[in-house]
C-alpha positions in Angstrom: -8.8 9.5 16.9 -5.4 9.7 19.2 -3.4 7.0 19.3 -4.1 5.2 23.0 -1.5 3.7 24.9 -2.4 1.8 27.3 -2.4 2.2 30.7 -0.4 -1.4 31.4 2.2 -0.1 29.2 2.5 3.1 31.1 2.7 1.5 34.9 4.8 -1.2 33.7 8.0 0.6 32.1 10.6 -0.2 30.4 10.9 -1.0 26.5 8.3 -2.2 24.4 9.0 -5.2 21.9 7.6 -5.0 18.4 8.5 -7.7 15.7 7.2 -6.5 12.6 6.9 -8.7 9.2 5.2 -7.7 5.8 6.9 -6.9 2.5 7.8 -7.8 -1.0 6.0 -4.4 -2.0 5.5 -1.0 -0.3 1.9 -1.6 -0.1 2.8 -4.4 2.4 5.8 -2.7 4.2 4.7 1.6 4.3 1.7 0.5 6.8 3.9 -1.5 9.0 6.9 1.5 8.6 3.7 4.0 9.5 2.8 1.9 12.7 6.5 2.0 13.6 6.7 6.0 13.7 3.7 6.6 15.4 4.4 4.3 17.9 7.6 5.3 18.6 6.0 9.1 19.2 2.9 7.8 20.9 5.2 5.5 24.0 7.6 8.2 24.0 5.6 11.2 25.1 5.4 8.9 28.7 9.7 8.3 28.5 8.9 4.9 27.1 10.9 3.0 24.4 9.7 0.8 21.3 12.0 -2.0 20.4 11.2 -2.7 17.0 12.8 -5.6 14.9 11.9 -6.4 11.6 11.7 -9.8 10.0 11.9 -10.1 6.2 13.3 -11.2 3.0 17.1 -10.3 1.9 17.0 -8.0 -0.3 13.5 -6.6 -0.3 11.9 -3.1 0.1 11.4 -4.1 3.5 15.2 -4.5 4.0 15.6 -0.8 2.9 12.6 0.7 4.5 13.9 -0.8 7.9 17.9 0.6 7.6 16.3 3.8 6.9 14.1 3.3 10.2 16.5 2.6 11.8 15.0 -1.0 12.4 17.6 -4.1 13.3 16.4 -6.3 10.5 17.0 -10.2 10.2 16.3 -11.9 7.1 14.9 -15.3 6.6 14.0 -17.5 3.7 11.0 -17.0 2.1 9.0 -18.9 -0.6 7.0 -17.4 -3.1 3.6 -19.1 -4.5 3.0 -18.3 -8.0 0.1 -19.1 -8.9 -1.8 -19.7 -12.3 -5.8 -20.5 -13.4 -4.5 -24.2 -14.8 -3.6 -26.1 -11.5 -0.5 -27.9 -13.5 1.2 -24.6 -13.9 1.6 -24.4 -10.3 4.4 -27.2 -10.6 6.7 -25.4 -11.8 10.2 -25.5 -11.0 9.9 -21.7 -9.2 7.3 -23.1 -6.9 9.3 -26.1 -6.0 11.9 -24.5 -5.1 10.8 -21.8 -3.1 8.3 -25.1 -1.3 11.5 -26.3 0.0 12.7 -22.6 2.0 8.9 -22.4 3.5 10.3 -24.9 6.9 13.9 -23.2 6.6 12.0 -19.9 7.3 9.6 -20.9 9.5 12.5 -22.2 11.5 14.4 -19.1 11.8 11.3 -17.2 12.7 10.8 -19.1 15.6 14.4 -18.7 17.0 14.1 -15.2 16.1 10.8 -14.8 17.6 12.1 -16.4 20.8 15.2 -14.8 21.2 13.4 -11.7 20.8 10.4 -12.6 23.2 8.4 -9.5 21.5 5.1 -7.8 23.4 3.5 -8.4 20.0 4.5 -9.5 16.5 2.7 -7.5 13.7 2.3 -8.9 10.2 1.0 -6.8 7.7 1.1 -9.5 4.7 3.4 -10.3 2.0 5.1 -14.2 1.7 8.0 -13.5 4.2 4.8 -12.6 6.7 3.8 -16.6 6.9 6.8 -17.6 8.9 6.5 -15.3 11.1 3.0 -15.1 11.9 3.4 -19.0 12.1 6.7 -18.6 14.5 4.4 -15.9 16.7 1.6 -18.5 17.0 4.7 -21.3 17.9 6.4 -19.2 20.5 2.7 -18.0 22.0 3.2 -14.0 21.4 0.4 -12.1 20.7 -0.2 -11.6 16.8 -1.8 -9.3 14.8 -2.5 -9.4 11.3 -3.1 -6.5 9.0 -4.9 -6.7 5.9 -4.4 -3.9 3.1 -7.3 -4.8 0.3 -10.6 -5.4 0.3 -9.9 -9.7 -0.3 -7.9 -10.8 2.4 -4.5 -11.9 0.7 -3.8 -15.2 0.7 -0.5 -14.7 2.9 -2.6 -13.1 6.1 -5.6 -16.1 5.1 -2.6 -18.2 6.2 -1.7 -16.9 8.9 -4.9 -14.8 10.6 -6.3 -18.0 12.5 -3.0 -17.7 15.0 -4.0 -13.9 15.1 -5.4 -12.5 18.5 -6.7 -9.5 16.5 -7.1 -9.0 12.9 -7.0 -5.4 11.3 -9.4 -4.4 8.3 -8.6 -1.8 5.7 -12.4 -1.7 4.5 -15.5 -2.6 5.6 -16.9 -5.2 2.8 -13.2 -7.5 3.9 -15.2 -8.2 7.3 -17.9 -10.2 5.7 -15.3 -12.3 3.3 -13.7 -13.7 6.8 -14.9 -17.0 8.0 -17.9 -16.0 11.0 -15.4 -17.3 13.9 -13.0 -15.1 13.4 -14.8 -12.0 12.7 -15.0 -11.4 16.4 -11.3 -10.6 16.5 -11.6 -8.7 13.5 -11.7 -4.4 13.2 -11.6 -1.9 10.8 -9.1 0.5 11.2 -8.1 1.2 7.8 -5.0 1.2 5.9 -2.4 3.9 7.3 -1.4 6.1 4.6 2.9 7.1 4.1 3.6 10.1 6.6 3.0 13.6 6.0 1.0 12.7 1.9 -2.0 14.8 3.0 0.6 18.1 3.5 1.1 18.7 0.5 1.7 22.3 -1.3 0.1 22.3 -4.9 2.4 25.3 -5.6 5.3 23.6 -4.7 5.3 20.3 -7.4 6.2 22.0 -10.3 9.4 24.1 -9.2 10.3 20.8 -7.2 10.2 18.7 -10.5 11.9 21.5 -12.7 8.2 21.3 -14.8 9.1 24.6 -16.5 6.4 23.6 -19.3 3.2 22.9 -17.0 0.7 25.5 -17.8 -1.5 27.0 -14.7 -4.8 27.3 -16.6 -4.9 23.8 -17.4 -6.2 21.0 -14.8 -3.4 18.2 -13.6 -3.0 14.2 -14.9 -0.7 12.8 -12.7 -0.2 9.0 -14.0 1.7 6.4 -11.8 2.0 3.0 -12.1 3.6 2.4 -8.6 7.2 2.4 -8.0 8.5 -0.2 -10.6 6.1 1.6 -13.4 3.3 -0.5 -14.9 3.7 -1.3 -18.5 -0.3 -1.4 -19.5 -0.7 1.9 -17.8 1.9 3.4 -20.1 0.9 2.0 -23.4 -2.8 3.4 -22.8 -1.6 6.7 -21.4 1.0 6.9 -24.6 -2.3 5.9 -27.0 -3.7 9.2 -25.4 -1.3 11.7 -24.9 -1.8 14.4 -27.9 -5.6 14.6 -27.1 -5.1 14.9 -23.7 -2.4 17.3 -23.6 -4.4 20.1 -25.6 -6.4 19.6 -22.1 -4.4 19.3 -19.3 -0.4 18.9 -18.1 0.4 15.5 -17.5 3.1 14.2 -15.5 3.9 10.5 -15.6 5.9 8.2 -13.0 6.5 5.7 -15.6 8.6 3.6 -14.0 12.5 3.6 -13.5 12.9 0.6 -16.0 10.2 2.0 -18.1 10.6 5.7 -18.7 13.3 5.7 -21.6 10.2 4.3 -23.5 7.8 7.3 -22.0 10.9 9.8 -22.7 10.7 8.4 -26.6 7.3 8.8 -27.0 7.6 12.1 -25.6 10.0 13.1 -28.2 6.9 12.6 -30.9 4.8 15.1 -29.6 4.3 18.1 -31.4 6.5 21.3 -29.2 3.2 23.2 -28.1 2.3 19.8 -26.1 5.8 18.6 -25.4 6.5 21.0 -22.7 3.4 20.1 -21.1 4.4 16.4 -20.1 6.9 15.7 -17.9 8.1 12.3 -17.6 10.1 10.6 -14.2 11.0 7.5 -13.2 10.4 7.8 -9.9 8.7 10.6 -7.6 10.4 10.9 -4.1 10.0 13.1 -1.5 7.5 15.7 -3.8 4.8 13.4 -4.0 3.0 15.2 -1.0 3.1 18.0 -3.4 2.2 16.3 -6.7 -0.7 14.5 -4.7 -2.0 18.5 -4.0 -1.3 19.4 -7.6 -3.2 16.5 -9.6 -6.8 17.1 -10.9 -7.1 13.8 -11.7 -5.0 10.5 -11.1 -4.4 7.6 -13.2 -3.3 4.6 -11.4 -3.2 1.3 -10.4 -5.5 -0.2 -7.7 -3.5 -1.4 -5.1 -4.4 -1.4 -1.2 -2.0 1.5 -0.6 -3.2 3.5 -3.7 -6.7 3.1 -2.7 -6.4 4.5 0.7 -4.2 6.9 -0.6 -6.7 8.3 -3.3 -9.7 8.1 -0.8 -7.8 9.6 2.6 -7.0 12.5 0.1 -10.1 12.6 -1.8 -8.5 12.4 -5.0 -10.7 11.6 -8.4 -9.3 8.8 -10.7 -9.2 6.3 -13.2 -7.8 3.1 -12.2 -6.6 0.3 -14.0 -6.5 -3.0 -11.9 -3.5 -5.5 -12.5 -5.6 -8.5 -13.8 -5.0 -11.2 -13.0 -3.1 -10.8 -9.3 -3.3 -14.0 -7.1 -6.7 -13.2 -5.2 -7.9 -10.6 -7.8 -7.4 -7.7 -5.0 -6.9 -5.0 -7.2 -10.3 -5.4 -9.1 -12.1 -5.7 -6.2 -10.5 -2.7 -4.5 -11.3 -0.7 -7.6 -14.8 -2.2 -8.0 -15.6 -1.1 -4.4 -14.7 2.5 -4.9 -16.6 2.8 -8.4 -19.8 1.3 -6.6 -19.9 4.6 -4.8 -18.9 7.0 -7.5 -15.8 7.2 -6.2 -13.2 6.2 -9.1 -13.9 5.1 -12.7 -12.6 1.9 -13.7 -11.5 0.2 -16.7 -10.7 -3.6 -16.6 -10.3 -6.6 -19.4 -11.6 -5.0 -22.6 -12.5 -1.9 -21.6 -8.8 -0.8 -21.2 -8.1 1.1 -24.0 -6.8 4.3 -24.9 -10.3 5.0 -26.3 -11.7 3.9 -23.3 -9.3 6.0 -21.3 -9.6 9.0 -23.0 -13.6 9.2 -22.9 -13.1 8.6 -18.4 -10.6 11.2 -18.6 -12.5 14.0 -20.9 -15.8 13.4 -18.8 -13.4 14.5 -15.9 -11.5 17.3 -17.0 -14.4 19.1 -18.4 -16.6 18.5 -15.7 -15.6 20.5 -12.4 -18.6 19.6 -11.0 -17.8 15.8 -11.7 -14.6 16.1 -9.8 -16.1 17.1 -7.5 -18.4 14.8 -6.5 -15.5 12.0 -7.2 -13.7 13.5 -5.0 -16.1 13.9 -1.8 -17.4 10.4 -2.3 -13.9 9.3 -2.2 -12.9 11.2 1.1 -15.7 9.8 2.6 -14.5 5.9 2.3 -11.3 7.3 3.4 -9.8 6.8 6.4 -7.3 9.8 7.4 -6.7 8.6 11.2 -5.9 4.7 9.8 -2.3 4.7 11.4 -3.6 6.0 14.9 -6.3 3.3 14.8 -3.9 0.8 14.1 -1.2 1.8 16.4 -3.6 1.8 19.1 -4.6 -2.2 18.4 -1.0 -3.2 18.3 -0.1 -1.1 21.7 -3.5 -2.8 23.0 -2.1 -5.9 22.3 1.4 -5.1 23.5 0.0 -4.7 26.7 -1.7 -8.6 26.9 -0.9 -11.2 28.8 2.0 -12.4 26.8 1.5 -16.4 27.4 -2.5 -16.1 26.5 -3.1 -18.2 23.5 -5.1 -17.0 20.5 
């Protein structure tokens, strides 16, 4: 689907103003950064301008992603909620003190939000997102929220009943939101990072130096996300010389992480050695390793998910437990419903475990397969024109409208 701009924007000229919020992960911020692009391409092909600004913490990904944008960023404060199954354990020092920054930010979100007087404020989640979406609601500019899991996080829960339009990555998160505000709700998906689905699966291993990886053999590519995730790396190191008589493995461990990968690494008998390739971090060949990998052994976030499904990737996922709301089981949960992903959670996540999901993969074609075509179809490839086109839509309101 194109992205649509509409016809208001067109006859009415001049720049468009985008505030953008969400971060404190990339699962919160690469949607918004995706919305940003394509808008930018989408107003200019009629010699329009989008003015984005970003709102956010100091010091977080979002901070980053918006210098390398090219996005004017102003920083607020920002509160974190940490929560906990005992009540009590809420009151904890941490929590007090990021209670007391919630009005300081809220306060300079709405000077911010009306110095800037933006067409639109999109939030796409994260704590520095609730000032914001709060300011927007203050300052009467059109909001829109955008939701990355299947449970809506608790940030956007906050926030959503200020929202004139509320954006869906899946279609089982429409029935969780309360019945009056469902009618401002769509699904457009989750928009994947730019240019993951052109890939070259020749490419990956001269990119990483992967001398060792052997062409016969299917692909593991492990990744925890972009810190690492220590559970995924125990089980994977509980694993490794079975699986490596089967397959090349290569593993984002995790910059803080990987000296402990590299070490088990250094166990492994030659013959296998070469075949695992550890990093800290993939950068710009992950379009490539994407292509390459047979299989993919991850975490369950909101990004990962539409990532794995967009692409049609198989994979065994591993859900942080607990998270706040629980997201990541249920996002993994609602892909294994439909044979699209195996899953191991609580007691099940072993390296036993983990090596009978991955041999029933590896030595099944077939099986892949079918994973992998059940997964494309939840995916949604044309997520970032879908949701460009609802915050253009609502760039071209009438600004003073309320909610």
């Amino acid at each position: 689907m194109p992205i649509v701009v509409p016809r208001a924007l067109i006859d009415r000229g001049g720049p468009v103003r985008l505030i953008v919020s969400g971060g404190g992960s990339g699962g919160h911020t690469f949607p918004a950064v995706t919305v940003v692009r394509a808008a930018r391409v989408a107003l200019g092909v009629y010699g329009l301008e989008l003015q984005a600004h970003w709102v956010g913490s100091r010091g977080g990904i979002e901070e980053t992603v918006a210098a390398q944008e090219d996005v004017p960023f102003t920083a607020i404060p920002t509160g974190k909620l940490r929560r906990a199954r005992n009540p009590l354990a809420m009151l904890s020092a941490a929590n007090i003190r990021d209670a007391g920054k919630v009005p300081a930010g809220v306060i300079k979100a709405i000077s911010v939000v009306g110095k800037i007087a933006p067409d639109a404020v999109l939030c796409s989640g994260g704590y520095v997102s609730v000032p914001v979406g709060l300011a927007a609601r203050v300052r009467r500019r059109p909001l829109l929220i955008h939701e990355q899991t299947v449970q809506v996080g608790l940030a956007n829960r906050i926030t959503m009943r200020g929202a004139r339009r509320i954006a869906l990555s899946a279609d089982p998160a429409m029935a969780l939101l309360p019945r009056r505000l469902q009618g401002r709700a769509v699904v457009t998906g989750n928009p994947i990072r730019p240019g993951l689905g052109n890939g070259d699966p020749s490419a990956a291993a001269p990119r990483l130096g992967w001398s060792g990886w052997t062409p016969a053999l299917p692909t593991v590519y492990v990744t925890g996300g972009s810190l690492g995730a220590r559970q995924v790396n125990e089980l994977v190191a509980g694993v490794l010389p079975e699986l490596l008589r089967s397959a090349n493995v290569l593993h984002q461990a995790g910059s803080q992480l990987a000296e402990a990968a590299l070490a088990a690494a250094e166990t492994l008998p030659p013959e296998l050695r070469r075949r695992y390739l550890v990093r800290g971090f993939i950068g710009d060949e992950l379009a490539d390793v994407l292509a390459l990998a047979d299989v993919i052994v991850a975490r369950s976030g909101g990004g990962t998910v539409s990532e794995l499904t967009a692409l049609g990737k198989p994979s065994v996922l591993i859900p942080l437990i607990p998270t706040g709301g629980d997201e990541q089981r249920r996002n993994a949960e609602h892909l294994a419903e439909r044979g699209a992903a195996r899953v191991l959670i609580g007691q099940d996540a072993t390296p036993p475990r983990l090596a009978e999901e991955l041999r029933a993969l590896l030595t099944d074609p077939a099986c892949r397969s079918t994973m992998s075509a059940r997964a494309r179809e939840m995916g949604r490839p044309d997520a970032a024109d879908a949701l460009t086109t609802e915050v253009l839509a609502l760039c071209a309101s009438t600004h003073n409208s309320t909610p």
